[in-house]
N, C-alpha and C positions, 0 to 999 in steps of 0.2 A: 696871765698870758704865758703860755709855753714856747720857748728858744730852747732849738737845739742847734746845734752846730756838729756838722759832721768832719770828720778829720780831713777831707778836700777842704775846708772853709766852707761849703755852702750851710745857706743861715735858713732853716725852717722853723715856720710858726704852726703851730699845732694847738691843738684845742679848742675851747669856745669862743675866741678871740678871731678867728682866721676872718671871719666879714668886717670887723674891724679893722684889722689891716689894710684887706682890701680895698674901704672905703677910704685912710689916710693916702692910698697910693693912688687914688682917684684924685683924691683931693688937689694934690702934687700937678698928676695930670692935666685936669680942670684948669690949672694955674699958666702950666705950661701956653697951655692950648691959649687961653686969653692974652699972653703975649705975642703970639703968633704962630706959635709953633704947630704944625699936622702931626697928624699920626696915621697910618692903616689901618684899616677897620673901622670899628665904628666909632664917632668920636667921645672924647670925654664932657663933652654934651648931654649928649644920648644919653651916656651911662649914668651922668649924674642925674638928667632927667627920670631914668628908671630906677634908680636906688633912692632916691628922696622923695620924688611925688610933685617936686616943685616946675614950676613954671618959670623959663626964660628963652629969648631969643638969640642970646650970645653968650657966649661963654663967659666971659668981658662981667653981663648983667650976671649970671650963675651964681660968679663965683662966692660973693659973701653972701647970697644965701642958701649955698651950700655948707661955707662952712659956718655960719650960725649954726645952724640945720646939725652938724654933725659934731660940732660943740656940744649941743643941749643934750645928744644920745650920748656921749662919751661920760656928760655929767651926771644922764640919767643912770649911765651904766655903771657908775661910781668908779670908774677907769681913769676919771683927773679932778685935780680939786677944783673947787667954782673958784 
């Protein structure tokens, strides 16, 4: 995974990794959202609904099968050890 950092401090991810990120800040989201928290737009429901394929009716139910769900890619992707 590519970090660059530009002399402002801002922190860019580049390369083939960039939807893996993604997904961890999903993830985050996903987490938020089932404590309570809103957001604008569409929610990290939605989003988790459309990036995983999985089925739930709350964020709340999502979330650990999200992130199983995004465990098992990150293992598949050889990006953390089991």
């Amino acid at each position: 995974m590519a970090i660059e950092r530009t002399p402002g401090g801002t922190v860019i991810f580049t390369g083939p990794h960039i939807e893996t990120v993604r997904l961890i800040a999903l993830k985050g989201a996903l987490r938020l959202e089932a404590s309570g928290m809103r957001r604008r737009g569409r929610s990290a429901l939605a989003l988790a609904r459309e990036a995983s394929g999985l089925k739930a009716r709350t964020a709340a139910e999502m979330l650990p099968k999200f992130v199983a769900w995004l465990d098992a890619r990150l293992v598949a992707a050889d990006l953390v050890e089991e």
